[in-house]
FILO-921901 format. One record per residue: residue in three letters; x, y, z of N, C-alpha, C, O in turn. Coordinates in steps of 0.001 Angstrom, whole numbers, plus 500000, padded with zeros to 6 digits. Example, Ala and Ser with C-alpha at 12.3 -4.5 7.8 and 13.67 -1.06 7.14 Angstrom:
2
    aa       nu       nv       nw      cau      cav      caw       cu       cv       cw       ou       ov       ow
   ALA   513190   494310   507800   512300   495500   507800   513200   496700   507800   514236   496681   508465
   SER   512850   497750   507080   513670   498940   507140   512900   500030   507870   513409   501138   508039
***
This chain:
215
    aa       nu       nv       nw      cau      cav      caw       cu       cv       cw       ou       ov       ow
   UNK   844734   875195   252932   843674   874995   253938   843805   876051   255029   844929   876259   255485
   UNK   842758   876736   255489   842529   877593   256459   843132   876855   257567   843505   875684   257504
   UNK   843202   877631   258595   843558   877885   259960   842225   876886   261038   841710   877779   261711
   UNK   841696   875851   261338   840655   875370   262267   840945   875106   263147   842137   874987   263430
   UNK   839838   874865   264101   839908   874400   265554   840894   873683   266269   840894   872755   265461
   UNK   841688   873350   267058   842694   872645   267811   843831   872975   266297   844380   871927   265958
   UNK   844076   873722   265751   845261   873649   265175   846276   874571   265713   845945   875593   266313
   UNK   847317   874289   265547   848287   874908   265783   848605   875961   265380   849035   875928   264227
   UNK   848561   877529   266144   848919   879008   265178   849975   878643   264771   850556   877623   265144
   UNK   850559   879826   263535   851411   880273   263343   852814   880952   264007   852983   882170   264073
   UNK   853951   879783   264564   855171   880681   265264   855549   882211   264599   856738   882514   264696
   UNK   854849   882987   264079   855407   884044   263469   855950   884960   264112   855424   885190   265201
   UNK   857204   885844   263714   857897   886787   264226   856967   887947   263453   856573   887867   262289
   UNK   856750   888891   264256   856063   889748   264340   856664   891564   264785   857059   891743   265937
   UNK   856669   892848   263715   856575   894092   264832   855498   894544   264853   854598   894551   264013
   UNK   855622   895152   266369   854720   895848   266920   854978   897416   267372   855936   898113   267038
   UNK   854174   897686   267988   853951   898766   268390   855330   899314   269579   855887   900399   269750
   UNK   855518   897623   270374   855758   897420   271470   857910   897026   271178   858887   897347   271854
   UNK   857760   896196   269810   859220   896136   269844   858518   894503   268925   857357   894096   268944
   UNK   859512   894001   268336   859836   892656   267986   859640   891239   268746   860480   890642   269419
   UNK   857873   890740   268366   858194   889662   269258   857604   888319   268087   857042   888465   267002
   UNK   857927   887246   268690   857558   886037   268176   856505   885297   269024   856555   885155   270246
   UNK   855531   884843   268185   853544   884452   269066   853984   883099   269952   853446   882934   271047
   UNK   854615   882482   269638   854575   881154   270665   855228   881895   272273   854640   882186   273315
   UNK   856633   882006   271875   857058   883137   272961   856371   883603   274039   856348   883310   275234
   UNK   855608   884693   273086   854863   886084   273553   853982   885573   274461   853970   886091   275578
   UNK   852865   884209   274102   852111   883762   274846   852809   882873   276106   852200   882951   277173
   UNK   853533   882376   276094   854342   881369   276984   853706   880435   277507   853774   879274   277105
   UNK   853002   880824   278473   852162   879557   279645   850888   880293   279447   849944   879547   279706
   UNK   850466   881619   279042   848975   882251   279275   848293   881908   278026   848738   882041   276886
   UNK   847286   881501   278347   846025   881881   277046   846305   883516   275802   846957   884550   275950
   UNK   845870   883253   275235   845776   884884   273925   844550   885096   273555   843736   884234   273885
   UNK   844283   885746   273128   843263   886727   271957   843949   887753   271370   844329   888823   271843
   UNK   844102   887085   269811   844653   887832   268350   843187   888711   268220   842088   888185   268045
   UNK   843347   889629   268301   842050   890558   267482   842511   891226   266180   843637   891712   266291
   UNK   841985   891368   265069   842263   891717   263955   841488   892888   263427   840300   892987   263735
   UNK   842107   893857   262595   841279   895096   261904   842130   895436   260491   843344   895365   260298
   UNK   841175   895785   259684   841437   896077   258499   842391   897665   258145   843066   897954   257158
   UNK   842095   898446   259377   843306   899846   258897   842854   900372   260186   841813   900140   260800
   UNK   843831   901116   260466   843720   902038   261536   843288   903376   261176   843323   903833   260033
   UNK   842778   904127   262472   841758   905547   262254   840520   905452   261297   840102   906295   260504
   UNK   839827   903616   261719   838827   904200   261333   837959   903828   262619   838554   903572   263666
   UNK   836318   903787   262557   836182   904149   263450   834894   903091   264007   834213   903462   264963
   UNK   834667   901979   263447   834024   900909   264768   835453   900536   265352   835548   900551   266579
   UNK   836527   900216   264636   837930   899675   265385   838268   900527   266437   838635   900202   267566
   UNK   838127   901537   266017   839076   902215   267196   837562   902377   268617   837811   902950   269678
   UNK   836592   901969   268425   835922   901481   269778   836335   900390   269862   836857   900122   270944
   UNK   836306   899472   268978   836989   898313   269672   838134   898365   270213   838214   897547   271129
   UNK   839158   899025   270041   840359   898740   270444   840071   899278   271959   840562   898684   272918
   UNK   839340   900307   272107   839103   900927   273392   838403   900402   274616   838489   900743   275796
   UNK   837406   899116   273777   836495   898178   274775   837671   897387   275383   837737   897285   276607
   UNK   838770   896723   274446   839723   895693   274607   840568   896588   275570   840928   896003   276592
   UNK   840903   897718   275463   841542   898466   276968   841084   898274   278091   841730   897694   278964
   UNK   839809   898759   278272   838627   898971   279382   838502   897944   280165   838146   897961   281344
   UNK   838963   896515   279148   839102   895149   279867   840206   894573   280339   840472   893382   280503
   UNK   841033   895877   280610   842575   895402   281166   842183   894362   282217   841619   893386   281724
   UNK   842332   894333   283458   841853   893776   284705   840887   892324   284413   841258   891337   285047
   UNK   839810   892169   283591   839472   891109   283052   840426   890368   282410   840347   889142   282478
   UNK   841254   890851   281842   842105   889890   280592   843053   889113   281867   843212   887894   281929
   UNK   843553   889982   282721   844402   889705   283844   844125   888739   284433   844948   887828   284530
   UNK   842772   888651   285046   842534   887688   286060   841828   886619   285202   840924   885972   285729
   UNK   842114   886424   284133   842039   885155   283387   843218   884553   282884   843093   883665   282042
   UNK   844528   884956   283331   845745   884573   282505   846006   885000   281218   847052   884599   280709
   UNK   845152   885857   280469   845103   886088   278958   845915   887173   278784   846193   888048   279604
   UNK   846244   887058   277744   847415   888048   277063   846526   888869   275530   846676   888043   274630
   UNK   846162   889426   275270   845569   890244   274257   846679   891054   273392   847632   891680   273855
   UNK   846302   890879   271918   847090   891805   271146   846714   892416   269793   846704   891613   268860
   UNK   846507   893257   269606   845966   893710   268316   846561   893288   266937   847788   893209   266870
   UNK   845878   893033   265923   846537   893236   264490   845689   894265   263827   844504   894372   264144
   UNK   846420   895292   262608   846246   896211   262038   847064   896041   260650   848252   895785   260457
   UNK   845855   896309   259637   847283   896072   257948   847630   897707   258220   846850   898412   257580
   UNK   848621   898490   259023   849357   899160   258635   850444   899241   259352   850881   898345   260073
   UNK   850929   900337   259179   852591   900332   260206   852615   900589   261492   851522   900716   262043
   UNK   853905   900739   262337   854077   900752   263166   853867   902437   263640   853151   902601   264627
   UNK   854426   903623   263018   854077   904654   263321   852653   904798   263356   852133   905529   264199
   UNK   852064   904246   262622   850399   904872   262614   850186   904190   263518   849768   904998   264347
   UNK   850171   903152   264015   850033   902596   265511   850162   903324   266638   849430   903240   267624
   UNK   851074   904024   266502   851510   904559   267667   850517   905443   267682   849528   905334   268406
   UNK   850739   906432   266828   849442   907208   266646   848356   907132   267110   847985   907789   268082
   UNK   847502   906119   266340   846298   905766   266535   846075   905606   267952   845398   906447   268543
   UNK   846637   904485   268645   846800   904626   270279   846711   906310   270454   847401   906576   269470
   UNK   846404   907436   270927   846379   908170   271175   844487   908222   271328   843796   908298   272344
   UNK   843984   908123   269476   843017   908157   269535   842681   907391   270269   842218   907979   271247
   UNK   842604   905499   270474   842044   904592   271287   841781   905009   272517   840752   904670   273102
   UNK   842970   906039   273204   842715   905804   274348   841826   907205   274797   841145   907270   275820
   UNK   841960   908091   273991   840926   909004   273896   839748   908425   274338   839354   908624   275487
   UNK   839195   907792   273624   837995   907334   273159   837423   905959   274956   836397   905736   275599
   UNK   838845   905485   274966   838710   904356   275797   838386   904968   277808   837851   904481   278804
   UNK   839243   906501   277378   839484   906685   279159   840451   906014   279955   840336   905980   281180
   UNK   841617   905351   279212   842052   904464   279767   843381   903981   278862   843151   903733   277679
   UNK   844688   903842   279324   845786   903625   278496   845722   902005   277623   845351   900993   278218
   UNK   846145   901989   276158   846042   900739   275470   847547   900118   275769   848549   900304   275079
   UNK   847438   899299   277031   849021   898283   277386   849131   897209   276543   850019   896380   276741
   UNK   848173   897074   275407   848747   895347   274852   849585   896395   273657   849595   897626   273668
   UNK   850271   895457   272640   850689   895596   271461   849518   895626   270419   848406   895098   270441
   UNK   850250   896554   269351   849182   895787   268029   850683   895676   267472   851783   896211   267608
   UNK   849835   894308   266525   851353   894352   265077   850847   894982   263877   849656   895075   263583
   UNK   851526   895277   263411   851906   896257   262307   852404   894525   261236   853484   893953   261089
   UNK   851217   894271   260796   850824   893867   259617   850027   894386   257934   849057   894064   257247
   UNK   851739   895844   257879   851361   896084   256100   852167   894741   255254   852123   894843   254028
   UNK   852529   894123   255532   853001   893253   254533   852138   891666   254509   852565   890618   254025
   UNK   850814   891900   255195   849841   890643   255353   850123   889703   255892   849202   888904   256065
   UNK   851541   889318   256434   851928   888108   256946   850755   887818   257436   849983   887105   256795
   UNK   850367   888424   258894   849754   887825   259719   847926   887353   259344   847241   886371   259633
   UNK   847705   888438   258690   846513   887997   258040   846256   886814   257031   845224   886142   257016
   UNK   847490   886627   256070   847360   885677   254951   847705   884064   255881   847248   882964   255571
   UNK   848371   884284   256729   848833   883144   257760   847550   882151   258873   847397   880992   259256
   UNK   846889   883445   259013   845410   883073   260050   844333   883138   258884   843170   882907   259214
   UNK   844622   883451   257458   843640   882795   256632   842519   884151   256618   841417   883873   256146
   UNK   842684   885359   257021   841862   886010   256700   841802   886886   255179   840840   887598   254887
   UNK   842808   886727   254427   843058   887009   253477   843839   886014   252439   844823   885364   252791
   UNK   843192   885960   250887   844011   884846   249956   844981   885233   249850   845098   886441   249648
   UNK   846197   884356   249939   847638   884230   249804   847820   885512   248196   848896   886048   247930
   UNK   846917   885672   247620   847097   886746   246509   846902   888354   246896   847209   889367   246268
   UNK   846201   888147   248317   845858   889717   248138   847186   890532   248493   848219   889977   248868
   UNK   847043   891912   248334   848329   893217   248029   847203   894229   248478   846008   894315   248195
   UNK   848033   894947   249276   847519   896869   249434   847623   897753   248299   848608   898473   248135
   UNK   846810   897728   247646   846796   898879   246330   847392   900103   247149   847561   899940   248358
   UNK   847674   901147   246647   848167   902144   246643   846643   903255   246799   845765   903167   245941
   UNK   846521   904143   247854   845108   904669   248104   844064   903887   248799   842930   904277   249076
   UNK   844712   902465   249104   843696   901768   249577   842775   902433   250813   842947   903419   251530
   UNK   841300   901029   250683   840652   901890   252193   840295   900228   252786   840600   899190   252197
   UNK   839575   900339   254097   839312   898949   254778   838962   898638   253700   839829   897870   253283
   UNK   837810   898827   252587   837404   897679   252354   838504   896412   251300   838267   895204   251297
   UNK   839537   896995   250587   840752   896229   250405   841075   894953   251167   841369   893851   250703
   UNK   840909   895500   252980   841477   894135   253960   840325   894200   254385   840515   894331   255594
   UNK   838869   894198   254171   837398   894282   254934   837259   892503   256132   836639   892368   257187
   UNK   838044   891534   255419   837741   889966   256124   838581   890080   257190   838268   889376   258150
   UNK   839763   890900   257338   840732   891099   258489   839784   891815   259685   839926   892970   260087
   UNK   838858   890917   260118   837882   891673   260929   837607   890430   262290   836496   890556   262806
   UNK   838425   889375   262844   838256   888043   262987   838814   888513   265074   839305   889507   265608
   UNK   838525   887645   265391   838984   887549   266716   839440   885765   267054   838534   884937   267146
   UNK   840316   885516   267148   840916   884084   267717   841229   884017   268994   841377   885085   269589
   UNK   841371   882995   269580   841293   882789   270964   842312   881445   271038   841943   880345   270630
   UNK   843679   881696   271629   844281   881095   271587   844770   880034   273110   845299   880644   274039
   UNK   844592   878768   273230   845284   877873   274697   846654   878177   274625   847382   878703   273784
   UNK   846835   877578   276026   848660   877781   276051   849333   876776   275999   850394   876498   276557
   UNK   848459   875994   275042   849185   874600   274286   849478   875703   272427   849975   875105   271472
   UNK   849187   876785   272336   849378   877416   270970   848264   876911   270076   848495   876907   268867
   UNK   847165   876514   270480   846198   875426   269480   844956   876753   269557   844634   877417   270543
   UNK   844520   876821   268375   843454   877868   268161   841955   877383   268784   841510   876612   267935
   UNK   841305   877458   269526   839693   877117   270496   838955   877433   270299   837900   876823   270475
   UNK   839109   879391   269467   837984   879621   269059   838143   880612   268082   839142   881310   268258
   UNK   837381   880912   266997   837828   882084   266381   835933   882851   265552   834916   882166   265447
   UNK   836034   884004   265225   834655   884300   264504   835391   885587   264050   836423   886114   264464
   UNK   834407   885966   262928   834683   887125   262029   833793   887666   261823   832717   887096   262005
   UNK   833821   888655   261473   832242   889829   261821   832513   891080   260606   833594   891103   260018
   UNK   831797   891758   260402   831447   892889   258835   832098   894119   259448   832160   894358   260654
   UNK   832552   894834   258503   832665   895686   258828   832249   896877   259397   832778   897946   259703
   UNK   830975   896304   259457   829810   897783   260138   829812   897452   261106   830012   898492   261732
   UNK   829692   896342   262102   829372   895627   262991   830192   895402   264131   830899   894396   264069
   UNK   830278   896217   265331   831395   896013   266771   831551   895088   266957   830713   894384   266393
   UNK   832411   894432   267644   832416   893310   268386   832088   893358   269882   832349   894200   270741
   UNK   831548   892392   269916   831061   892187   271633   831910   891818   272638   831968   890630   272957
   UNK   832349   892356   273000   833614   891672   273514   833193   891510   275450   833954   891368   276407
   UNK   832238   891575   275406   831564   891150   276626   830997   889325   276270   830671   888586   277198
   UNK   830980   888901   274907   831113   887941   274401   832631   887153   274154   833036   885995   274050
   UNK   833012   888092   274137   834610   887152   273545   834970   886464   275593   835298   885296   275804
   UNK   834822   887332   276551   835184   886931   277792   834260   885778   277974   834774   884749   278412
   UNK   832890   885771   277696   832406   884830   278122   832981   883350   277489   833325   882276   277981
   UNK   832898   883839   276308   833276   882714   275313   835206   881795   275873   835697   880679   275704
   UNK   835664   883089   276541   837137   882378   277138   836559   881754   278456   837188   880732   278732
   UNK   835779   881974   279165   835417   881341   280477   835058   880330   280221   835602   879301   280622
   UNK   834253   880365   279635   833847   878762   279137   834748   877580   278445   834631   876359   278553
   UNK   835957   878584   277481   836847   877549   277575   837370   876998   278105   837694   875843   277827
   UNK   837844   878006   279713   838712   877626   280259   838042   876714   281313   838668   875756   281766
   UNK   836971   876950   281651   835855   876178   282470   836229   875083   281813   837234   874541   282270
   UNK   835614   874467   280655   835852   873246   279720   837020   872332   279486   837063   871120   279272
   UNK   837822   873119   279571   839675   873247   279670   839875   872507   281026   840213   871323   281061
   UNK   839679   873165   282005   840012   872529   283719   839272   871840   283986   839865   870932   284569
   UNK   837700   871520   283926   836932   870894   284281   836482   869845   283449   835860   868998   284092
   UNK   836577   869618   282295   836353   868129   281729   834205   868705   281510   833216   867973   281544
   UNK   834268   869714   281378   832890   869573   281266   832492   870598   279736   833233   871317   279066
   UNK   831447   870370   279629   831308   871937   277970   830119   872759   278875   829955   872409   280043
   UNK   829340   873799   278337   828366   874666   278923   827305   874503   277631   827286   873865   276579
   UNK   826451   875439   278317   825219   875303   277684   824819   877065   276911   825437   878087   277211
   UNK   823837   877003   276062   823778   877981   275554   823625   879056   276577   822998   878827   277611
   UNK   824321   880546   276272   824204   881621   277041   824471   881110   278777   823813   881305   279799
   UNK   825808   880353   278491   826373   880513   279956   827020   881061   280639   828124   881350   280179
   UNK   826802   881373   281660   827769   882284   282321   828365   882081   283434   827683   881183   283928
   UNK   829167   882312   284145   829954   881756   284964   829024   881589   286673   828364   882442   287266
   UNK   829285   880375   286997   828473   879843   288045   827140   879422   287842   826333   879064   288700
   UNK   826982   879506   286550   825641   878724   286449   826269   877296   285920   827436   877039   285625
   UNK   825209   876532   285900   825319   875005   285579   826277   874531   284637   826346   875296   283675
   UNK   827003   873601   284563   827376   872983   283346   826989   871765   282570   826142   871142   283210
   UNK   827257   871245   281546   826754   870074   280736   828160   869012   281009   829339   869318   280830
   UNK   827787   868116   281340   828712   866369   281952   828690   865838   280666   827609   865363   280318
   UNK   829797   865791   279711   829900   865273   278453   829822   863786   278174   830768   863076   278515
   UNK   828818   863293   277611   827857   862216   277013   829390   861005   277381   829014   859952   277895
   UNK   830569   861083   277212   831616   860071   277094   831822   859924   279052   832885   859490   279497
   UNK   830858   860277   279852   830906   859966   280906   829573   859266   281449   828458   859774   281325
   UNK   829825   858045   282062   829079   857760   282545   828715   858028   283815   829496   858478   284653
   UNK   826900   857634   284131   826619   858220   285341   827560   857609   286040   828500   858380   286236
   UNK   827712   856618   286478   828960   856294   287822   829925   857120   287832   830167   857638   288923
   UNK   830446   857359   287110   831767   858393   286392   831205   859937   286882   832033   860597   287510
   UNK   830316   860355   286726   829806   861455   286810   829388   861669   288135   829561   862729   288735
   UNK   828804   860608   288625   828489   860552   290181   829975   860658   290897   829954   861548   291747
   UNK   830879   860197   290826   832132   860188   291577   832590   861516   291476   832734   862106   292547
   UNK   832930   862299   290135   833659   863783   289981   832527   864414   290278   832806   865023   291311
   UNK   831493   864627   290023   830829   865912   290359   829248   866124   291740   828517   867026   292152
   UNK   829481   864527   291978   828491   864487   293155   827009   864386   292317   826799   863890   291210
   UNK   826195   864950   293129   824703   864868   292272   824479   865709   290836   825059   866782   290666
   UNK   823746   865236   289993   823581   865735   288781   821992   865564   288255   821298   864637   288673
   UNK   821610   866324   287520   820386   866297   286646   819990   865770   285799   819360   866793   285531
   UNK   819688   865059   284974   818885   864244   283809   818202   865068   283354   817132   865271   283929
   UNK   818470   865702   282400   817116   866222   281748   817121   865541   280261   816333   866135   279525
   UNK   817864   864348   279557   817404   863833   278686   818752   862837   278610   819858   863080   279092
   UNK   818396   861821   277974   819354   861120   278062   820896   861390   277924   821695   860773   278628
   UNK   821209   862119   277205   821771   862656   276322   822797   864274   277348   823934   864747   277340
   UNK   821683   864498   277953   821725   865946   278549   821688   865514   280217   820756   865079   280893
   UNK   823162   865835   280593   823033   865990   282280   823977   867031   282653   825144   867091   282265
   UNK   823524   867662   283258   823885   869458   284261   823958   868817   285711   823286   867996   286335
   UNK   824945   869483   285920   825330   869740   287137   825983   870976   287626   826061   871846   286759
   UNK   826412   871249   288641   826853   872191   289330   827974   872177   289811   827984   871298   290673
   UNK   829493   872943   289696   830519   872546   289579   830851   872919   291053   831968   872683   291514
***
């Protein structure tokens, strides 16, 4: 069975770029985002890796810890960082791991426990190693999506998508489509108005079902 929602990652010991670490550890008390790529030097990844730089200072003032995965080694890592930051304007401070032996991919389920790196391989070999997870600092997975290989990631989406967890997380409340921070939230149906009147003061009705308020 795959990897789902509120489950528990994988404690895996891991190298990186950075030195030898283990994921429960590594995260400690902060939130994560595992980002994943199928090979290094190619080239929607290595914008991504460069957007995920650019957002140093964002990742920060959310408690989040960010770290790359890559199916190759640790030297080409190093490497590649050169290009990223080329590209980024800006130095790459997280780790990536150096996943040629699939642990980490066959573990988070982006690859069947059968697959192997042929010899000459290209992305499309590891093409599903394309996933972004979003990890609490209970170690329980919150959110995760996977995307094609032609296709960037938004990662002006992945922040929103952590605000809202963490909004959801501290506040006992969920959001509404395309929310963004300081706009309204949704008062989850297992509260009643009295209940709702006491924590959040006045609130909206817009269907039985549906009440917003303002945090």
């Amino acid at each position: 069975m795959g990897l789902r929602i509120n489950d528990t990652i994988p404690d895996l010991t891991v190298q990186t770029d950075q030195g030898q670490l283990r994921l429960h550890e590594w995260i400690g008390d902060s939130w994560a985002i595992l980002f994943s790529h199928p090979k290094d030097f190619t080239p929607v990844c290595t914008t991504e890796f460069g957007a995920v730089a650019q957002l140093a200072d964002e990742w920060k003032k959310r408690s989040t810890k960010v770290i790359g995965v890559s199916v190759d080694g640790v030297e080409d890592h190093k490497k590649w960082k050169g290009d990223i930051e080329k590209v980024a304007g800006t130095a790459a401070g997280f780790p990536i791991i150096a996943d040629d032996d699939l642990q980490v991919s066959k573990a988070f389920d982006m690859l069947p426990a059968e697959a192997y790196l042929p010899d000459g391989r290209t992305p499309a070999d590891s093409a599903t190693v394309r996933s972004v997870f979003i990890i609490g600092p209970d170690k329980q997975l919150k959110l995760s999506m996977t995307y094609p290989m032609t296709v960037g990631r938004n990662f002006a989406e992945v922040l929103r998508a952590l605000d809202g967890l963490q909004t959801s997380a501290g506040k006992g409340v969920a959001t509404p489509a395309n929310w963004q921070v300081g706009e309204d939230v949704i008062i989850p149906t297992s509260v009643s108005d009295t209940d709702a009147k006491a924590r959040f003061g006045s609130f909206k009705t817009v269907l039985p079902y549906l009440r917003t308020t303002k945090l």
